[in-house]
VOMAR-98723 format. One record per atom (N, C-alpha, C, O): residue number from 1; residue in three letters; chain; atom name; z negated, y negated, x negated. Coordinates in nm, 3 decimals, m for minus. Example, Ala and Ser with C-alpha at 12.3 -4.5 7.8 and 13.67 -1.06 7.14 Angstrom:
REM residues 2
ATOM    i   aa  ch  at       c3       c2       c1
ATOM    1  ALA   A   N   m0.780    0.569   m1.319
ATOM    1  ALA   A  CA   m0.780    0.450   m1.230
ATOM    1  ALA   A   C   m0.780    0.330   m1.320
ATOM    1  ALA   A   O   m0.846    0.332   m1.424
ATOM    2  SER   A   N   m0.708    0.225   m1.285
ATOM    2  SER   A  CA   m0.714    0.106   m1.367
ATOM    2  SER   A   C   m0.787   m0.003   m1.290
ATOM    2  SER   A   O   m0.804   m0.114   m1.341
REM end
This chain:
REM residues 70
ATOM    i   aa  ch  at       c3       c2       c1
ATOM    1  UNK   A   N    0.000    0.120   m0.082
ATOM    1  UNK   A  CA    0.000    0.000    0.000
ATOM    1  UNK   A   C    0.000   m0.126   m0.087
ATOM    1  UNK   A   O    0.080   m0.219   m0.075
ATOM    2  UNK   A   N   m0.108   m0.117   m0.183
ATOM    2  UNK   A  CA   m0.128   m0.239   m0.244
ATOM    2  UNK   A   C    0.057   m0.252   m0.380
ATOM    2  UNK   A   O    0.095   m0.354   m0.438
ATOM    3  UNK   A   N    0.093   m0.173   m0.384
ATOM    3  UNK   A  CA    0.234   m0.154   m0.459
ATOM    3  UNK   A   C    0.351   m0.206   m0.354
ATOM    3  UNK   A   O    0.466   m0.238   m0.387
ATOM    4  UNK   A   N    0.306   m0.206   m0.248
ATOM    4  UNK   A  CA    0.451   m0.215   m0.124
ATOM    4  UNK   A   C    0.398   m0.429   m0.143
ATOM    4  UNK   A   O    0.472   m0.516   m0.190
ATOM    5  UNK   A   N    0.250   m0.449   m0.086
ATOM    5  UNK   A  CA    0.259   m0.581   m0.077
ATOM    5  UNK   A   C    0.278   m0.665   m0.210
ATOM    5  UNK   A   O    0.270   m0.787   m0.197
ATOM    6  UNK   A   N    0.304   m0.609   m0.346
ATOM    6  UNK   A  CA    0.296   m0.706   m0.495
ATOM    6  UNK   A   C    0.482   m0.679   m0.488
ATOM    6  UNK   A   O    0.561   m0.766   m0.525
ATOM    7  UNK   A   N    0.514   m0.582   m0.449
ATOM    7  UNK   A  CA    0.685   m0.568   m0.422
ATOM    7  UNK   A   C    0.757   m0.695   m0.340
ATOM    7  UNK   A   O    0.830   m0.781   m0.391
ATOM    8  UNK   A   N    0.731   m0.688   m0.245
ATOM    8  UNK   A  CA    0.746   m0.791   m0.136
ATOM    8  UNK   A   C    0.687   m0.899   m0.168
ATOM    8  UNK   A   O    0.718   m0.986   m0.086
ATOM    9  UNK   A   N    0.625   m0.933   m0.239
ATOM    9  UNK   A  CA    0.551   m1.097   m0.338
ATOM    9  UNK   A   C    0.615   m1.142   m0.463
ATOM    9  UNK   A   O    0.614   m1.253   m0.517
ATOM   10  UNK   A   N    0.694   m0.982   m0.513
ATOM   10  UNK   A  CA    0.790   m1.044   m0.619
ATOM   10  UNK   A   C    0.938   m1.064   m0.551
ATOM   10  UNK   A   O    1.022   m1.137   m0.602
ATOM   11  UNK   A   N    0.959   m0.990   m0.427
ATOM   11  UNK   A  CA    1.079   m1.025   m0.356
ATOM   11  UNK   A   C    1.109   m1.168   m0.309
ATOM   11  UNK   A   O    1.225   m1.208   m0.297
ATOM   12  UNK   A   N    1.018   m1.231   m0.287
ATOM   12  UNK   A  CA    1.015   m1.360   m0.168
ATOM   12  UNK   A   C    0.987   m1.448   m0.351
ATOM   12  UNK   A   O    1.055   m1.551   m0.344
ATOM   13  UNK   A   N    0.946   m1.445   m0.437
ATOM   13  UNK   A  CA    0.933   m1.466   m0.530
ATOM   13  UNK   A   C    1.074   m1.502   m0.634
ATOM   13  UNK   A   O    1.105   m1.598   m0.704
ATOM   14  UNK   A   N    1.139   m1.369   m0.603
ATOM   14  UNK   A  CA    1.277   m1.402   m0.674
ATOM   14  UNK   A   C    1.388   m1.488   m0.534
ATOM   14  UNK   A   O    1.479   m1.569   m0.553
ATOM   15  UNK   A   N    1.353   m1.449   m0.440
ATOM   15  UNK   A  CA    1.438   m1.518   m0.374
ATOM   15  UNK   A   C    1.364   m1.688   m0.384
ATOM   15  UNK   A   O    1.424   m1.765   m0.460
ATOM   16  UNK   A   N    1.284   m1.723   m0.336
ATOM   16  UNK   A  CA    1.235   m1.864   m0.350
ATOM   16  UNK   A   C    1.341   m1.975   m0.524
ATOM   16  UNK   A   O    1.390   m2.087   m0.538
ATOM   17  UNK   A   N    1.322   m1.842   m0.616
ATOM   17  UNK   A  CA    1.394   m1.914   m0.761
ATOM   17  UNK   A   C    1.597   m1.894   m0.762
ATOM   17  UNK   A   O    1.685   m1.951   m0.826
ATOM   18  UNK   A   N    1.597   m1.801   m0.672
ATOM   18  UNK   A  CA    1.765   m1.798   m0.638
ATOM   18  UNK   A   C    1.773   m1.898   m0.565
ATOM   18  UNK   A   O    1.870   m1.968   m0.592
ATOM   19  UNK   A   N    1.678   m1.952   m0.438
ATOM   19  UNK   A  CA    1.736   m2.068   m0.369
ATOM   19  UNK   A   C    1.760   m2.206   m0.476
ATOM   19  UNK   A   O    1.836   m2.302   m0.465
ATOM   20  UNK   A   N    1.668   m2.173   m0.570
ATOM   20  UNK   A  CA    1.610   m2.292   m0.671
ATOM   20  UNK   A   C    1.720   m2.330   m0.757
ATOM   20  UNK   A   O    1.728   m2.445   m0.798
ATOM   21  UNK   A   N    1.809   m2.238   m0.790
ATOM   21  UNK   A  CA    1.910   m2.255   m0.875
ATOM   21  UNK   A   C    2.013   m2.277   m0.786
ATOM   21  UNK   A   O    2.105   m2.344   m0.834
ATOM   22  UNK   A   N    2.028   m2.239   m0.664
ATOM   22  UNK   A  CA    2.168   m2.247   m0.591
ATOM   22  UNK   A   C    2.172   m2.378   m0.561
ATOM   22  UNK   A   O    2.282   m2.431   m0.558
ATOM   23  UNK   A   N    2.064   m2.449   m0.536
ATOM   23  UNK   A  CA    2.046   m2.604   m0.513
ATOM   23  UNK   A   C    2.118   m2.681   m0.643
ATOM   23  UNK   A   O    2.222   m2.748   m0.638
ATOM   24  UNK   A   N    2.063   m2.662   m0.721
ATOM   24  UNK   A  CA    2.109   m2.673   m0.829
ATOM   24  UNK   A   C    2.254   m2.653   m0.891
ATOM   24  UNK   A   O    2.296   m2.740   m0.967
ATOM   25  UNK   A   N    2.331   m2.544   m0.861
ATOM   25  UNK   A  CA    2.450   m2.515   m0.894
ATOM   25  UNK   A   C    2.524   m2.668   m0.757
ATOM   25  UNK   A   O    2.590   m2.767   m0.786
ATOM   26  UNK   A   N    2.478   m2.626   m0.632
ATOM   26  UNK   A  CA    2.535   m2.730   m0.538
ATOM   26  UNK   A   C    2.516   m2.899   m0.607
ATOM   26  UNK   A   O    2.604   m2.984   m0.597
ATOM   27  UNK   A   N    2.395   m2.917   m0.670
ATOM   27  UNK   A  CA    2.426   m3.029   m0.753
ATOM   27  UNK   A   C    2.518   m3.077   m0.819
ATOM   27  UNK   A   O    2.581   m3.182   m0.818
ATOM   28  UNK   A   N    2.517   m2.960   m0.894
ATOM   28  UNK   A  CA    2.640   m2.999   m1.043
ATOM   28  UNK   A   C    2.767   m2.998   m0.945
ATOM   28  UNK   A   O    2.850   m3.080   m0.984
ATOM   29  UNK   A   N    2.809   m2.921   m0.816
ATOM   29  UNK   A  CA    2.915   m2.947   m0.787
ATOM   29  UNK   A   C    2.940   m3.079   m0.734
ATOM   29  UNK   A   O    3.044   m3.139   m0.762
ATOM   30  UNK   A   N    2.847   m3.130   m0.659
ATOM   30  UNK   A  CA    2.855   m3.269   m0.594
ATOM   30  UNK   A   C    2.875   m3.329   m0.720
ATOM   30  UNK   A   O    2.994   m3.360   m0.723
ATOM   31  UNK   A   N    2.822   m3.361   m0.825
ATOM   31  UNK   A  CA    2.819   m3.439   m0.912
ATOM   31  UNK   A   C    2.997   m3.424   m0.978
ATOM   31  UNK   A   O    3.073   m3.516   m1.009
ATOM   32  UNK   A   N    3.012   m3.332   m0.982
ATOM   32  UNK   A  CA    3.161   m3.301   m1.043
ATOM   32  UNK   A   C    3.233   m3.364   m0.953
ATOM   32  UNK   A   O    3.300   m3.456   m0.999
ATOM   33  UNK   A   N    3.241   m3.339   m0.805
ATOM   33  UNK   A  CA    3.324   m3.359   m0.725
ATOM   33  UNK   A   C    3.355   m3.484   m0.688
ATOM   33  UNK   A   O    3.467   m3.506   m0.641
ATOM   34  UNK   A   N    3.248   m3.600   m0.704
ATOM   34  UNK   A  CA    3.217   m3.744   m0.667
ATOM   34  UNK   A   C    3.270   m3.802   m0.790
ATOM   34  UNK   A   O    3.324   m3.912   m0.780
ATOM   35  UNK   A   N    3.261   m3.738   m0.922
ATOM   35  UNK   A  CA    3.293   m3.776   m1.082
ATOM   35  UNK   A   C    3.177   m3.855   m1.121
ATOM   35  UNK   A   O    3.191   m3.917   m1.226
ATOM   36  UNK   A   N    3.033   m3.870   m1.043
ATOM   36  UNK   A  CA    2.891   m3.921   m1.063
ATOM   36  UNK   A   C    2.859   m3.856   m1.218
ATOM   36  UNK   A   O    2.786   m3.922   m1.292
ATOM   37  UNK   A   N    2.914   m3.727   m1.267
ATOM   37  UNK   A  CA    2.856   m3.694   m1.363
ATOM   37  UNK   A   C    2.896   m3.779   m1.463
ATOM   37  UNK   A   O    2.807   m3.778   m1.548
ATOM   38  UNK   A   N    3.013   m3.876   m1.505
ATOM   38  UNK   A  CA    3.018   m3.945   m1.561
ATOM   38  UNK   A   C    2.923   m4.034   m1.657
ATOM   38  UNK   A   O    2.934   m4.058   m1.777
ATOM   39  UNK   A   N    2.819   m4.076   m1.557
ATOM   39  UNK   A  CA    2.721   m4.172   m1.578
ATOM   39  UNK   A   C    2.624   m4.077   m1.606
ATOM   39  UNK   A   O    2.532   m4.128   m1.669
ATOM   40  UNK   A   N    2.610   m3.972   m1.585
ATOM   40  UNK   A  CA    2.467   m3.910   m1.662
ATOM   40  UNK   A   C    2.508   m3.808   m1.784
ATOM   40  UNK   A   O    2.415   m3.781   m1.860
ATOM   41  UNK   A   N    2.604   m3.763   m1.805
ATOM   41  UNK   A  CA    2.609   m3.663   m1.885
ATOM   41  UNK   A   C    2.752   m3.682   m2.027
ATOM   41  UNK   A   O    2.799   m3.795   m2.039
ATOM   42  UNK   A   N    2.794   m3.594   m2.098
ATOM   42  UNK   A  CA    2.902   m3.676   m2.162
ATOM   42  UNK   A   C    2.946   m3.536   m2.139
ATOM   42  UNK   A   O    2.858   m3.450   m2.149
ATOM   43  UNK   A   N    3.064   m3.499   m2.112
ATOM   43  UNK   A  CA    3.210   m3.400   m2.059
ATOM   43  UNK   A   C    3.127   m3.260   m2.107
ATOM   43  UNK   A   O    3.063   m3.184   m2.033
ATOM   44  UNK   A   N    3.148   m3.250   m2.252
ATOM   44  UNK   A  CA    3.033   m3.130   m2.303
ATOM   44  UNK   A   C    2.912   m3.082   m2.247
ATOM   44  UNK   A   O    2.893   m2.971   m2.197
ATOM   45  UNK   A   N    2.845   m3.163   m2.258
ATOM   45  UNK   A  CA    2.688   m3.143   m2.222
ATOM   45  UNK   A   C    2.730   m3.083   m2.045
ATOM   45  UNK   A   O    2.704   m2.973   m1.995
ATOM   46  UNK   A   N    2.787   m3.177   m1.996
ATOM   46  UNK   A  CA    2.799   m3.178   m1.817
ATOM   46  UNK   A   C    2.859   m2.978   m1.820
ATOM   46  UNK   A   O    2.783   m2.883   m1.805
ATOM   47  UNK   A   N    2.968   m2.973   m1.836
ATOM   47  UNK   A  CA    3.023   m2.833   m1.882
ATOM   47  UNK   A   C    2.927   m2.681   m1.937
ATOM   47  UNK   A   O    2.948   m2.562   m1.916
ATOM   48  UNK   A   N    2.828   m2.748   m2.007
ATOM   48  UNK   A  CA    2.760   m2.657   m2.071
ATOM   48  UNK   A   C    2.637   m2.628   m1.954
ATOM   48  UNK   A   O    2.610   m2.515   m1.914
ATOM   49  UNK   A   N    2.577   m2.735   m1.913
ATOM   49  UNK   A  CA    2.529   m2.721   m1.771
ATOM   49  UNK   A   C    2.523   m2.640   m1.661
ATOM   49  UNK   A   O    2.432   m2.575   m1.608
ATOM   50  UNK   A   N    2.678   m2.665   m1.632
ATOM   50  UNK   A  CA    2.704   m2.629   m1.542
ATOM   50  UNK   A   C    2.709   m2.446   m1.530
ATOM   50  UNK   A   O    2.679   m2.377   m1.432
ATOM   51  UNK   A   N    2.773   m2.388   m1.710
ATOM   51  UNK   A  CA    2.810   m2.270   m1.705
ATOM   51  UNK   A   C    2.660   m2.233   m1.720
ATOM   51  UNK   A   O    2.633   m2.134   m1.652
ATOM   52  UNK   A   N    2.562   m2.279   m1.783
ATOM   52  UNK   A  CA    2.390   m2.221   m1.753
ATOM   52  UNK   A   C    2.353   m2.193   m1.603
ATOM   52  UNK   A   O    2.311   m2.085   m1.561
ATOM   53  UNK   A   N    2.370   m2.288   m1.542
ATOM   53  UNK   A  CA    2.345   m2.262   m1.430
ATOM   53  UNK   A   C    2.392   m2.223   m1.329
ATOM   53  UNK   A   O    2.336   m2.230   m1.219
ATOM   54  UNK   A   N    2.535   m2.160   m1.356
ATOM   54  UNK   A  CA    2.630   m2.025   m1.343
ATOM   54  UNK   A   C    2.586   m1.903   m1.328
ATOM   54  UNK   A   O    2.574   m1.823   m1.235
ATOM   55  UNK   A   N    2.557   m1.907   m1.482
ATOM   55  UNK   A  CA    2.512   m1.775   m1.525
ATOM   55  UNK   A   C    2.337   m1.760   m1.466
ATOM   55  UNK   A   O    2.297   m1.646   m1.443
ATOM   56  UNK   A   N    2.268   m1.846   m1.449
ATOM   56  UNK   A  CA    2.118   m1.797   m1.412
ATOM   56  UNK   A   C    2.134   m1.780   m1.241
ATOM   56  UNK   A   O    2.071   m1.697   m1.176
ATOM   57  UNK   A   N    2.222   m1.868   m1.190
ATOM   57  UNK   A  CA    2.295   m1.807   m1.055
ATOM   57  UNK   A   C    2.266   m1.686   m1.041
ATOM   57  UNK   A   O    2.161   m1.643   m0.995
ATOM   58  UNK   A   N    2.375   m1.612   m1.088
ATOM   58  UNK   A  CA    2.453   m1.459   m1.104
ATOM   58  UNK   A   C    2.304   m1.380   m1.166
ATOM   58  UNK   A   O    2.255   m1.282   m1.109
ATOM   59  UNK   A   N    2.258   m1.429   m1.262
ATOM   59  UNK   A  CA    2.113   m1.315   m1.307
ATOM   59  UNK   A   C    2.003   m1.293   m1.134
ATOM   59  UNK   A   O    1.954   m1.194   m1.080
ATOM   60  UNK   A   N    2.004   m1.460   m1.094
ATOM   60  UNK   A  CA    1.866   m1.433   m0.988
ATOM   60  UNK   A   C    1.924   m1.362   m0.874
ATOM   60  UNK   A   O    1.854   m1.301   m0.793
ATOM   61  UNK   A   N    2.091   m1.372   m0.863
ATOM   61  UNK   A  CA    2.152   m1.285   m0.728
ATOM   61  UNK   A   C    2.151   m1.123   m0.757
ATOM   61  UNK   A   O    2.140   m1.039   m0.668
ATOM   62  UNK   A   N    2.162   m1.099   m0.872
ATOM   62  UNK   A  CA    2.149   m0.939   m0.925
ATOM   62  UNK   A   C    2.006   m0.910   m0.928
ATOM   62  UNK   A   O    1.971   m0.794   m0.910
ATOM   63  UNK   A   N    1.898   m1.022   m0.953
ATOM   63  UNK   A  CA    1.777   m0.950   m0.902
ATOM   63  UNK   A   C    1.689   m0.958   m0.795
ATOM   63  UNK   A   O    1.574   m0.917   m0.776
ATOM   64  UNK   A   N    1.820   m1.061   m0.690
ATOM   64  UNK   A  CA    1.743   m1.037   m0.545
ATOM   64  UNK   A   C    1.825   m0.913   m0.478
ATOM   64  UNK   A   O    1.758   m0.836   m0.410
ATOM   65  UNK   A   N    1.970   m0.886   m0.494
ATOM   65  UNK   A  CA    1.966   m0.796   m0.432
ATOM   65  UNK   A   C    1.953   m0.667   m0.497
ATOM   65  UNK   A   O    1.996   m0.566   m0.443
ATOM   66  UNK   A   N    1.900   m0.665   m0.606
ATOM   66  UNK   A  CA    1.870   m0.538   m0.668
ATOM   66  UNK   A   C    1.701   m0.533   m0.629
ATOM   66  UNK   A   O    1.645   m0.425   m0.647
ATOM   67  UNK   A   N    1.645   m0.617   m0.591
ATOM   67  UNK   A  CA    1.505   m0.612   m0.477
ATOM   67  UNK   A   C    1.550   m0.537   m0.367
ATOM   67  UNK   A   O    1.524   m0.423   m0.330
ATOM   68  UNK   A   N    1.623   m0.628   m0.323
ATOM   68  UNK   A  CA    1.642   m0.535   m0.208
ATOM   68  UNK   A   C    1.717   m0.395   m0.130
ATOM   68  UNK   A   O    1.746   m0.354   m0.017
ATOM   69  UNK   A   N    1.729   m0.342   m0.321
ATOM   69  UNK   A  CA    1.765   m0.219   m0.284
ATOM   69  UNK   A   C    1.649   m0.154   m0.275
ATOM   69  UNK   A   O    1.632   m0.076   m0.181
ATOM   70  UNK   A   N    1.555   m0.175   m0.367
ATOM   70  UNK   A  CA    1.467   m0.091   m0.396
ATOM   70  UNK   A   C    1.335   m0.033   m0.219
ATOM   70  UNK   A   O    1.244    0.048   m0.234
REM end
């Protein structure tokens, strides 16, 4: 029992940090899309950003729904 409720606390857990980054990825797109990134970032940096927070995307979606296989 006490293994089913620390399961389901790391589930709602990884999902809470997938929403956290998807916000985030939706940032960098607004920012791309408006050309706002201009003023905060320089072409590189903005780019390098964006593919981090790509890739930590894709890690927290492989370990929410690999939660919810289990």
């Amino acid at each position: 029992m006490d293994q089913k409720l620390q399961l389901r606390g790391t589930e709602d857990l990884a999902r809470k940090w997938h929403a956290l980054v998807e916000r985030r990825r939706a940032h960098f797109a607004d920012l791309y899309d408006s050309g706002r990134w201009r003023k905060y970032y320089r072409e590189q940096n903005f780019l390098t950003q964006m593919r981090e927070t790509t890739r930590m995307s894709d890690a927290w979606t492989r370990v929410v729904n690999g939660a919810s296989a289990v």
